[in-house]
MITOR-656257 format. One record per residue: x, y, z of N, C-alpha, C in turn; residue number from 1. Coordinates in steps of 0.2 Angstrom, whole numbers, plus 5000, padded with zeros to 4 digits. Layout:
N
    nu    nv    nw   cau   cav   caw    cu    cv    cw  num
     X     Y     Z     X     Y     Z     X     Y     Z  NUM
...
This chain:
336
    nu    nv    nw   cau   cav   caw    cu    cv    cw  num
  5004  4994  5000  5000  5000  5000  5004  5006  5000    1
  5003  5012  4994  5006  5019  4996  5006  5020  5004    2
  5003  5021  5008  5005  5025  5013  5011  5019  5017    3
  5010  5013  5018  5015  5010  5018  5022  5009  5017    4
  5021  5011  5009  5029  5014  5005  5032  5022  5009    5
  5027  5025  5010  5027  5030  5011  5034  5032  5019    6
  5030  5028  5022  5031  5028  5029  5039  5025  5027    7
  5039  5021  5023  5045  5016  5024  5052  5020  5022    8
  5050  5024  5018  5053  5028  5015  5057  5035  5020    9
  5051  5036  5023  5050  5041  5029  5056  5037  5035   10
  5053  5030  5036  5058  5027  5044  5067  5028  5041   11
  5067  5028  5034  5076  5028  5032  5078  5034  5028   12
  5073  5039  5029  5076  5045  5027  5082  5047  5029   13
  5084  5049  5035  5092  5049  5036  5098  5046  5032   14
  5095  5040  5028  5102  5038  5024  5102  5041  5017   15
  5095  5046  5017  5094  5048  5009  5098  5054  5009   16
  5101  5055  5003  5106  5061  5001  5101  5067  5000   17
  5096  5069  4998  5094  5076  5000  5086  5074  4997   18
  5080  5079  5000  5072  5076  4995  5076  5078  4988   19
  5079  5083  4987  5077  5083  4979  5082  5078  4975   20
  5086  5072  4977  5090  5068  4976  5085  5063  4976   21
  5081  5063  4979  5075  5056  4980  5070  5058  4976   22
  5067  5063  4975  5062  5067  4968  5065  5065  4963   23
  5073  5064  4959  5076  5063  4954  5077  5056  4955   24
  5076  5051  4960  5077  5045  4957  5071  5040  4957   25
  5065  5045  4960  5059  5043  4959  5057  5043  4950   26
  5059  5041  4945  5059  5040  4938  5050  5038  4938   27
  5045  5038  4939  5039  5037  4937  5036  5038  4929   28
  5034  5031  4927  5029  5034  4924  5023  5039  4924   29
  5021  5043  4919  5016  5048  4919  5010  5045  4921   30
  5008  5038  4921  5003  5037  4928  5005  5036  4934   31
  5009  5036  4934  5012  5035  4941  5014  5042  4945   32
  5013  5048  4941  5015  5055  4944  5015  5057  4951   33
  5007  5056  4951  5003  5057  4958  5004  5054  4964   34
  5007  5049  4963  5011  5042  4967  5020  5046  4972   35
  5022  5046  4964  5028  5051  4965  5029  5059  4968   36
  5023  5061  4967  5025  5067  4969  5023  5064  4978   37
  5018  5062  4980  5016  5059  4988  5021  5060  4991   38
  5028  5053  4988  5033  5051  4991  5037  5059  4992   39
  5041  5062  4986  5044  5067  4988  5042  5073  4992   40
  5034  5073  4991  5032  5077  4999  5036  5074  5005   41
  5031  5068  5006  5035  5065  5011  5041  5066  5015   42
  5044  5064  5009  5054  5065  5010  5053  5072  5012   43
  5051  5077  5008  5052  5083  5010  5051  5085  5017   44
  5046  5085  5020  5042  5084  5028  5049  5083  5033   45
  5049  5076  5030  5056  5072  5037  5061  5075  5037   46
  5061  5078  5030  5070  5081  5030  5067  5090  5033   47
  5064  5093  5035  5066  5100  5038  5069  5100  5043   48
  5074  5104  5044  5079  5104  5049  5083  5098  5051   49
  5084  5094  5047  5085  5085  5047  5090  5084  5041   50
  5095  5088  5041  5099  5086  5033  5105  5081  5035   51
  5106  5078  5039  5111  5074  5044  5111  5067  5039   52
  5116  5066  5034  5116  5058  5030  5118  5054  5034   53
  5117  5047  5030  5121  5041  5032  5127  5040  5032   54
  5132  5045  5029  5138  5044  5025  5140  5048  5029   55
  5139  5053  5032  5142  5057  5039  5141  5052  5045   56
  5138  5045  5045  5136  5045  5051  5143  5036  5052   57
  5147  5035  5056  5150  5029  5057  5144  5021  5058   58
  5143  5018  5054  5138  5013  5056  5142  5007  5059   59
  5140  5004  5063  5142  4998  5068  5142  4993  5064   60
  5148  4990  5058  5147  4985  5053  5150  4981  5061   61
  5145  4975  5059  5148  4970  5064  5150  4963  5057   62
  5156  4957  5059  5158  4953  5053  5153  4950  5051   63
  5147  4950  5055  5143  4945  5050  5140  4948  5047   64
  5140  4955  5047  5135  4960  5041  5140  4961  5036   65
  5149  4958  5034  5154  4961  5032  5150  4959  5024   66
  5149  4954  5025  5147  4947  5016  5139  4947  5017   67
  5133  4950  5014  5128  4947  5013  5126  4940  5009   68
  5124  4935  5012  5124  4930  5008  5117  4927  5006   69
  5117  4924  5001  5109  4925  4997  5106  4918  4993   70
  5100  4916  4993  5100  4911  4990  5096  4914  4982   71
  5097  4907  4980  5092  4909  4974  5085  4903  4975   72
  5078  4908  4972  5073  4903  4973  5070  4900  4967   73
  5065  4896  4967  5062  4891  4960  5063  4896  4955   74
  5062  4902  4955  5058  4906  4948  5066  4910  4947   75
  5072  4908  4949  5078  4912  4948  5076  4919  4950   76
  5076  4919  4956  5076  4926  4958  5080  4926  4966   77
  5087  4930  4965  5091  4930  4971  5090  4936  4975   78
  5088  4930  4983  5086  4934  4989  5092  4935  4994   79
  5094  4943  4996  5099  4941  5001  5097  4941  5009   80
  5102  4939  5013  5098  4942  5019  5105  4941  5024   81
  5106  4945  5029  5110  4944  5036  5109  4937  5038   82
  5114  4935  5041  5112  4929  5044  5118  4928  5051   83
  5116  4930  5058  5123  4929  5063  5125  4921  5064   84
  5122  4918  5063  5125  4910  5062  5124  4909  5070   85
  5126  4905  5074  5125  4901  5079  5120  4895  5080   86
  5120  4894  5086  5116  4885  5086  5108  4887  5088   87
  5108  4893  5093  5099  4897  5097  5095  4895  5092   88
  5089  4898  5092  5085  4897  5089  5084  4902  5083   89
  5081  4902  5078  5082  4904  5072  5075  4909  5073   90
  5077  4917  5072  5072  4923  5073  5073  4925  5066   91
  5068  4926  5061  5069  4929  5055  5066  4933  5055   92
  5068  4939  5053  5065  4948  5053  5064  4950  5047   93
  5058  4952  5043  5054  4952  5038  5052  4959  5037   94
  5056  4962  5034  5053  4968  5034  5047  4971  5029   95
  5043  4979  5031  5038  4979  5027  5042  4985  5018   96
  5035  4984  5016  5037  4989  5010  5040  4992  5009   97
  5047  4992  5005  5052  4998  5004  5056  4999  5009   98
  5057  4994  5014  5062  4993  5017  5067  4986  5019   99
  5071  4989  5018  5078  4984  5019  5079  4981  5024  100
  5082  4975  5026  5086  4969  5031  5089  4975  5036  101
  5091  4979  5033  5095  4984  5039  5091  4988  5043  102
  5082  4988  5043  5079  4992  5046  5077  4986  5053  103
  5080  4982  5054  5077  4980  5058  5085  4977  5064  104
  5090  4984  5064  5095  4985  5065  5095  4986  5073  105
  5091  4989  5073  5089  4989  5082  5087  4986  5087  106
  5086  4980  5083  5084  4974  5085  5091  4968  5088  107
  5094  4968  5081  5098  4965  5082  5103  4961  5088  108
  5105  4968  5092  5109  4964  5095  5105  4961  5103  109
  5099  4964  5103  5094  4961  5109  5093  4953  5108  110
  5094  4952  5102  5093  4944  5101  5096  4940  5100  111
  5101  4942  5097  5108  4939  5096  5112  4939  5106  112
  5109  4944  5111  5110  4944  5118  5108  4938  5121  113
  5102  4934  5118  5096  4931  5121  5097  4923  5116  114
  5105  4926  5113  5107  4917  5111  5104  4916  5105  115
  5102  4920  5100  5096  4919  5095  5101  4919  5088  116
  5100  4913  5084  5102  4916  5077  5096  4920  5073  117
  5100  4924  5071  5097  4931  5068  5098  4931  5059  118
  5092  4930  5056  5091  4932  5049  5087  4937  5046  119
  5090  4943  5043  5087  4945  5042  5087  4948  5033  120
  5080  4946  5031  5078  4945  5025  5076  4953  5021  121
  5079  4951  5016  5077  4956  5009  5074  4953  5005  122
  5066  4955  5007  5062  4951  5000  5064  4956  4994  123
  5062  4950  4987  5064  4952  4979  5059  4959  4981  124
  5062  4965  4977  5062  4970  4977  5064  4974  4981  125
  5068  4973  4987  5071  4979  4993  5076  4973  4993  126
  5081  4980  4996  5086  4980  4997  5092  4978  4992  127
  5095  4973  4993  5099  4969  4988  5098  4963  4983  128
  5091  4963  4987  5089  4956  4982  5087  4958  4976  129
  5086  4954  4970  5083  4954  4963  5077  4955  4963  130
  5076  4956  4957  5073  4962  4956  5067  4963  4949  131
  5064  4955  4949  5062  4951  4941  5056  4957  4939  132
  5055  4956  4935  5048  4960  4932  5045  4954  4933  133
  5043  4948  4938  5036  4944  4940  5037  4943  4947  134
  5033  4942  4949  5032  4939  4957  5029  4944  4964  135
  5026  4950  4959  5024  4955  4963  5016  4953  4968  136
  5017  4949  4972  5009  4946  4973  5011  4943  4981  137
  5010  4944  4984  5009  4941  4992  5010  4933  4994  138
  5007  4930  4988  5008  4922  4988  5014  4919  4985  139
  5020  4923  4982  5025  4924  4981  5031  4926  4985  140
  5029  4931  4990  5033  4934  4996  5032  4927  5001  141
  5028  4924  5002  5025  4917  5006  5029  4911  5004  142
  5030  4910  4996  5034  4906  4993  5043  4907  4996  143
  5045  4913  4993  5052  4913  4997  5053  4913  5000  144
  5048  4916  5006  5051  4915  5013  5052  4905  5014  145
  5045  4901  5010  5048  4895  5013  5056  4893  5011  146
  5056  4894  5005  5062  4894  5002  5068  4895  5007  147
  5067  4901  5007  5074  4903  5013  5075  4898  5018  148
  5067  4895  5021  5068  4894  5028  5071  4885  5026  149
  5068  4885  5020  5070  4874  5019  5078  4877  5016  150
  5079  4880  5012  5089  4880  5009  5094  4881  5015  151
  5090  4886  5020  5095  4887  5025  5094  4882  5031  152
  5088  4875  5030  5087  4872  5034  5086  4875  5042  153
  5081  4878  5042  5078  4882  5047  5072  4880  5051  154
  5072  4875  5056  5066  4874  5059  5065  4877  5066  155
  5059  4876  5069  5058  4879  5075  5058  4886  5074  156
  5056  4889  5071  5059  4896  5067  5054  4902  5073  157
  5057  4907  5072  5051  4912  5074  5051  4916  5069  158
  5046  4917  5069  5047  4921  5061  5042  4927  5064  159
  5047  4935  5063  5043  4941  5066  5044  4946  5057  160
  5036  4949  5057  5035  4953  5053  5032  4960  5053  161
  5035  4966  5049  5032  4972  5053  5028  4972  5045  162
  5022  4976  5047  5017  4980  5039  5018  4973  5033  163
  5019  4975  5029  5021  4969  5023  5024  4963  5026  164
  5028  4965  5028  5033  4957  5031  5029  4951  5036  165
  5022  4958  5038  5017  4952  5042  5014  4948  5039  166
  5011  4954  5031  5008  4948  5026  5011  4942  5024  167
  5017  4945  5022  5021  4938  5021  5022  4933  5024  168
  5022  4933  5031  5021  4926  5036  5012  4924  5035  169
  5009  4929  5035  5000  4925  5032  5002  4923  5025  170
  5005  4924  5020  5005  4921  5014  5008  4915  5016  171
  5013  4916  5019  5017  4909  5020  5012  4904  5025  172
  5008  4906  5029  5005  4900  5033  4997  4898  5029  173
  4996  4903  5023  4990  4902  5019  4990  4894  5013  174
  5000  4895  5013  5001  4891  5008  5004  4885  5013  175
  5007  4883  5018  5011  4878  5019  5010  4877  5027  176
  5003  4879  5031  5002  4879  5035  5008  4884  5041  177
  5009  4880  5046  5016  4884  5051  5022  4877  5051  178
  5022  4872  5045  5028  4870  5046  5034  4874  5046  179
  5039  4871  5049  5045  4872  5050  5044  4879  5057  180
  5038  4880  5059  5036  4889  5064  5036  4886  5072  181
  5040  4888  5077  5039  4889  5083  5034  4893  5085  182
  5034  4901  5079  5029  4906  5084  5030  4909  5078  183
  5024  4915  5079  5025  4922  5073  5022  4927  5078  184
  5029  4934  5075  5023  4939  5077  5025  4944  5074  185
  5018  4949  5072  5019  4952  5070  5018  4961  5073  186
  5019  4963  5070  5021  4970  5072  5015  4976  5065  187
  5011  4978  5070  5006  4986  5065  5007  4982  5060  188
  5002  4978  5059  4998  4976  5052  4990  4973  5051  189
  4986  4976  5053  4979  4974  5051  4978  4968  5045  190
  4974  4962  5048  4973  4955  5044  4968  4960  5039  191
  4967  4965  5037  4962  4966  5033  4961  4972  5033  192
  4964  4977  5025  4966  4984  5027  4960  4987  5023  193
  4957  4984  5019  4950  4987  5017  4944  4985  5022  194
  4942  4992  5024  4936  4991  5028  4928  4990  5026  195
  4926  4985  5030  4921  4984  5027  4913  4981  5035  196
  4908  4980  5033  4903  4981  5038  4906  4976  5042  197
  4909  4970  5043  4911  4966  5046  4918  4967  5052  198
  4923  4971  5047  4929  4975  5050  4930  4981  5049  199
  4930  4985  5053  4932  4993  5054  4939  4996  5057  200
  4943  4990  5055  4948  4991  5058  4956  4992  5054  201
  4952  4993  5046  4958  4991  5039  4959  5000  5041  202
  4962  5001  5035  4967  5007  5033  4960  5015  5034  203
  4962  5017  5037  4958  5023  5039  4956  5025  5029  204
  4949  5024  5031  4947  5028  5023  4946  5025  5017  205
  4950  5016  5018  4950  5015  5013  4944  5006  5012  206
  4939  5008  5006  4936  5004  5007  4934  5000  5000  207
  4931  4996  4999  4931  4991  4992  4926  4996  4984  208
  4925  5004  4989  4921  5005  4986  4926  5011  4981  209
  4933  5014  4986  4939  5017  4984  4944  5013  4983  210
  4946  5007  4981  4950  5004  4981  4955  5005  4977  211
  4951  5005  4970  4954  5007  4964  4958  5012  4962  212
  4957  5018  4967  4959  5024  4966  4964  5027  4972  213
  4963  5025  4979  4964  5025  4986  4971  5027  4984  214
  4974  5021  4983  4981  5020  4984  4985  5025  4979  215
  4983  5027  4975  4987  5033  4971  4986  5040  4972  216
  4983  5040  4978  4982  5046  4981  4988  5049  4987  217
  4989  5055  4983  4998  5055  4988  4997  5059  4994  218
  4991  5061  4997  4989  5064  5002  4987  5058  5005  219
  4986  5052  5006  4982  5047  5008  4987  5044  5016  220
  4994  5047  5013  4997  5045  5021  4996  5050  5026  221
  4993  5055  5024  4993  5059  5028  4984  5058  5031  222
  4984  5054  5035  4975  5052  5038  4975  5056  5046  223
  4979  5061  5045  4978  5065  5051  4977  5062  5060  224
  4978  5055  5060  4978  5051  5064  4987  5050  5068  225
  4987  5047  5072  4993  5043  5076  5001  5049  5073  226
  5005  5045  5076  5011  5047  5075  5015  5048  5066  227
  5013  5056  5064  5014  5056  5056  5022  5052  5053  228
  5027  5055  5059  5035  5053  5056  5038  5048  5062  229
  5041  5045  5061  5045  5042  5065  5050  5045  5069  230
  5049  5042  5076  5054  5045  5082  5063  5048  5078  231
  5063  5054  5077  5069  5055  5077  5076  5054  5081  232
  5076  5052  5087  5082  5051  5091  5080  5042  5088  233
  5078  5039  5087  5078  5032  5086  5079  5032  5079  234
  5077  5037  5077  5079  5034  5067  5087  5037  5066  235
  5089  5042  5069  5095  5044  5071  5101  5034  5072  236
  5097  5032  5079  5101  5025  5081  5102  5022  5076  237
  5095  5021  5072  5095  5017  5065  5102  5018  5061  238
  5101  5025  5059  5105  5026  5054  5115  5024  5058  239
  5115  5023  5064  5120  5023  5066  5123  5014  5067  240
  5117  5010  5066  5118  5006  5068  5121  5002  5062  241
  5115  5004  5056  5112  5000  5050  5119  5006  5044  242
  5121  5012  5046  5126  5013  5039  5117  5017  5035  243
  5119  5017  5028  5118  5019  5024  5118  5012  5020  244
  5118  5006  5022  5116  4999  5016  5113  4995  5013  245
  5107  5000  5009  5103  4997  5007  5096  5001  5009  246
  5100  5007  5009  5092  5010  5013  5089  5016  5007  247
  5090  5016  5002  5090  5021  4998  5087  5018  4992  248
  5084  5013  4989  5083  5010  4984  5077  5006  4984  249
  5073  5007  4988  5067  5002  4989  5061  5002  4987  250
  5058  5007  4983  5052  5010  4980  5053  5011  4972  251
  5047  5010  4970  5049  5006  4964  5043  5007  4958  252
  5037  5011  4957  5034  5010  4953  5032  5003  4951  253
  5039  4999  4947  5037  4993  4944  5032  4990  4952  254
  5034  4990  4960  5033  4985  4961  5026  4989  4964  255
  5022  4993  4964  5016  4994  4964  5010  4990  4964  256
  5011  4984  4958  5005  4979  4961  5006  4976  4967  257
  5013  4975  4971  5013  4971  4976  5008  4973  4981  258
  5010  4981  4980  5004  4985  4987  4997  4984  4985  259
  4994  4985  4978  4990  4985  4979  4987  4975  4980  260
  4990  4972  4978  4989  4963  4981  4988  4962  4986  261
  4992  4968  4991  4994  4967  4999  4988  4971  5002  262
  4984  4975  4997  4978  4979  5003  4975  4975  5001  263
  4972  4970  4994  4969  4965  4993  4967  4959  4998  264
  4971  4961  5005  4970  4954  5006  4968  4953  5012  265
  4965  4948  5015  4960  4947  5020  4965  4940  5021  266
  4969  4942  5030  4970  4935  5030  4968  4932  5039  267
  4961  4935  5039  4957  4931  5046  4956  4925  5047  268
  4954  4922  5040  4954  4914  5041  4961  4911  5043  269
  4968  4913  5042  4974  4911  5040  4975  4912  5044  270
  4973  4917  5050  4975  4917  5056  4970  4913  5063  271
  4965  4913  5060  4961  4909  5064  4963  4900  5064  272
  4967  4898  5058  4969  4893  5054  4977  4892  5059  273
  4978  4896  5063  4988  4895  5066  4988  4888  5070  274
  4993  4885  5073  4993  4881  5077  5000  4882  5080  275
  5003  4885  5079  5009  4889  5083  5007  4894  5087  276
  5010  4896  5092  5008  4903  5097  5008  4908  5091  277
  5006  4915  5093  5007  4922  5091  5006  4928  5094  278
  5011  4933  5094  5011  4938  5094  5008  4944  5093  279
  5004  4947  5092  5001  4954  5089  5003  4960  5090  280
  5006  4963  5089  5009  4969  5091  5005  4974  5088  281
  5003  4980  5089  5000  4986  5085  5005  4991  5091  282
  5007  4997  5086  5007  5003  5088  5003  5009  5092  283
  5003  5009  5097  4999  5016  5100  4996  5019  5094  284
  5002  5023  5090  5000  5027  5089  5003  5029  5081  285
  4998  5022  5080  4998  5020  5071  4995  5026  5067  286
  4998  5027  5064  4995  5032  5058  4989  5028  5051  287
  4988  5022  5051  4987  5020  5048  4981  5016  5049  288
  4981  5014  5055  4975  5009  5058  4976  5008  5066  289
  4969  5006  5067  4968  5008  5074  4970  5002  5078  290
  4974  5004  5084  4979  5001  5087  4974  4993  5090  291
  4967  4995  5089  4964  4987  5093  4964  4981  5087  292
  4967  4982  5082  4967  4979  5077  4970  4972  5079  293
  4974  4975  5084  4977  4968  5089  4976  4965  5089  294
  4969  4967  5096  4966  4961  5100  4961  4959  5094  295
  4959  4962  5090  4954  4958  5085  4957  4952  5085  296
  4963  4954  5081  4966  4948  5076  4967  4941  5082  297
  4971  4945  5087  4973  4939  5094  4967  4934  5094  298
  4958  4938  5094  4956  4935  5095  4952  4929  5091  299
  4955  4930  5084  4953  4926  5079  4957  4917  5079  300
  4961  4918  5084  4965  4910  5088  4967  4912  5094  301
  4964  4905  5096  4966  4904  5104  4975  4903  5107  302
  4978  4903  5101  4987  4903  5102  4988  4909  5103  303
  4984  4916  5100  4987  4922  5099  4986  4927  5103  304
  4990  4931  5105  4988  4937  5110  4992  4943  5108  305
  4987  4948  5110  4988  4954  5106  4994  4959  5112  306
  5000  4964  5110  5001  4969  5114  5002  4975  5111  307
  4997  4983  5114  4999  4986  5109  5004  4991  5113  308
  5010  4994  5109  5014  4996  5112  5015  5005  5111  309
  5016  5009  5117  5013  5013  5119  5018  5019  5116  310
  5017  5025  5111  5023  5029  5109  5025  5025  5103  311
  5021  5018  5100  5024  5015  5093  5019  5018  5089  312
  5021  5021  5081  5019  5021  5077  5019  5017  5071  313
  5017  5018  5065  5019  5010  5062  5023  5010  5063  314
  5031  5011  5062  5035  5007  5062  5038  5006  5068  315
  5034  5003  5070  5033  5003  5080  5044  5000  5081  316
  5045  4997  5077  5049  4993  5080  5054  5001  5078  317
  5054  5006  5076  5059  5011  5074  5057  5015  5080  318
  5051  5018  5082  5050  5022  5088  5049  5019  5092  319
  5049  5011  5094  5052  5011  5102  5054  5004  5102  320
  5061  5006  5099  5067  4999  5101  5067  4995  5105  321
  5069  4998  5109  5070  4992  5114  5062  4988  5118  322
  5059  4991  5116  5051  4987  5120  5051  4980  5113  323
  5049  4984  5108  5047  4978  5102  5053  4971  5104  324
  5059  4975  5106  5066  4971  5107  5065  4965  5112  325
  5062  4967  5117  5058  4966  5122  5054  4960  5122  326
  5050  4963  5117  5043  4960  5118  5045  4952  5112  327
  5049  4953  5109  5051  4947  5105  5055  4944  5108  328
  5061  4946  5112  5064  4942  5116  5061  4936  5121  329
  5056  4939  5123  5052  4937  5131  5046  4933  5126  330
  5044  4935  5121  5040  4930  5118  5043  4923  5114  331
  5050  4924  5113  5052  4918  5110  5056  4913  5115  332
  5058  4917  5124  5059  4914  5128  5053  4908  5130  333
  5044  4910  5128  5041  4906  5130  5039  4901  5125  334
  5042  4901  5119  5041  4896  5116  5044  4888  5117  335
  5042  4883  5118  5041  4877  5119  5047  4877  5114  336
């Protein structure tokens, strides 16, 4: 979903070299205009009084982030991701839209603390990974996560997703159930972001009646609701932990259908369907959907249970680090 990309764009701003350097590399098609101009609003917004790059900032390369290592999947499309190696248990971090492996940098070493081998994945189109003109569809993001998790022989896995990267653990339990899953959780993503007389707890605004038009609307992140930008003293750490690799590249016109696939999708039954424990995170103070979207969802399986964290906006895990840090530690401690 645009406001999605939006936001994603907005949490790594700091590694972007200036808005009118991200308005020139936003290359849009002439239907895509109105799409593009959104985003370089956006940028424009986060960057006032905020010109501080990446590249002035020392990032904490640790050796396991020195080699990106990548597999390739059925349809030849190479996926990279971090991986700290060890025998703990396997935590893979999914990032959402137009965000990279390296936004989930603040995480890192709280779990890596907690004994955890640490993967963190760039689905095809973000970050480093490839980049096909096919596979822009939710049931495909589900596919290569299985992928990743059988090549790198991954079981018992915790598999944590923020906005899109949630989808993608529902695409992946839609198609292959929760084998190879210990747990999931996800982080500020509503199972269902078109609102409708059933749920009223999808994307502020957005219903089956605007669907077709909703998302090309470059005002549409702006829903006057929750936290507009992301904690600056914490997108600052970001930038200091994570470098400038891979954070400037993730937005894409071609991959446009993914979003609108991703607001297409209704995945209550898939989570009503879990038999692994789960996590529900929402944001305080989501700009995008309303923070009880949680407890709905918790309530749709008896394994699930909702927390919503207080001072998070969507990208809860960038405005308040150390709780999300927290909250998956102490969740994957209670995993069986």
């Amino acid at each position: 979903m645009l406001r999605t990309a939006l936001a994603s764009v907005i949490v790594l701003v700091p590694a972007v070299p200036s808005p009118s350097s991200v308005g020139m590399m936003i290359t849009a098609r002439r239907t895509d205009t109105l799409i593009a101009r959104g985003i370089a609003l956006a940028v424009h917004h986060a960057f006032r009084g905020r010109r501080r790059t990446a590249v002035a900032v020392r990032s904490e390369i640790r050796p396991w982030r020195s080699v990106m290592p990548s597999i390739v999947t059925g349809d030849k499309t190479t996926l990279h991701y971090y991986d700290t190696g060890g025998e703990g248990r396997p935590v893979v971090l999914i990032a959402g839209y137009g965000a990279p492996a390296d936004s989930w940098a603040l995480q890192w070493a709280a779990l890596r603390a907690a004994s955890h081998r640490v993967i963190s994945l760039d689905r095809r189109w973000h970050g480093r990974s490839g980049r096909p003109p096919y596979g822009h569809r939710m049931s495909r993001h589900g596919k290569d996560l299985r992928e990743l998790l059988e090549q790198l022989d991954l079981r018992d896995a915790l598999v944590v997703g923020q906005s899109m990267g949630a989808s993608t653990i529902w695409a992946y339990a839609s198609l292959f159930g929760c084998d190879r899953l210990a747990g999931i959780v996800t982080v500020d993503q509503t199972p269902k972001m078109v609102n409708s007389a059933d749920w009223k707890l999808g994307y502020y605004g957005l219903t089956a009646e605007n669907l077709g038009t909703f998302l090309l609307d470059p005002a549409a992140i702006f829903t006057g609701r929750g936290r507009a930008w992301p904690d600056p003293v914490a997108t600052d750490a970001l930038v200091r932990r994570a470098g400038g690799r891979g954070l400037t590249r993730d937005i894409s016109p071609d991959s446009y259908p993914l979003l609108f696939d991703h607001a297409c999708q209704d995945w209550r039954d898939v989570v009503a369907g879990i038999d692994v424990p789960a996590l529900i995170v929402a944001g305080a103070e989501s700009q995008f959907w309303p923070a009880e979207h949680a407890a709905a969802t918790a309530a749709l399986s008896p394994l699930a249970r909702a927390v919503v964290v207080s001072g998070g906006g969507h990208p809860t895990h960038i405005d308040q680090p150390e709780a999300v840090a927290r909250l998956i530690t102490d969740f994957a401690a209670s995993l069986a």
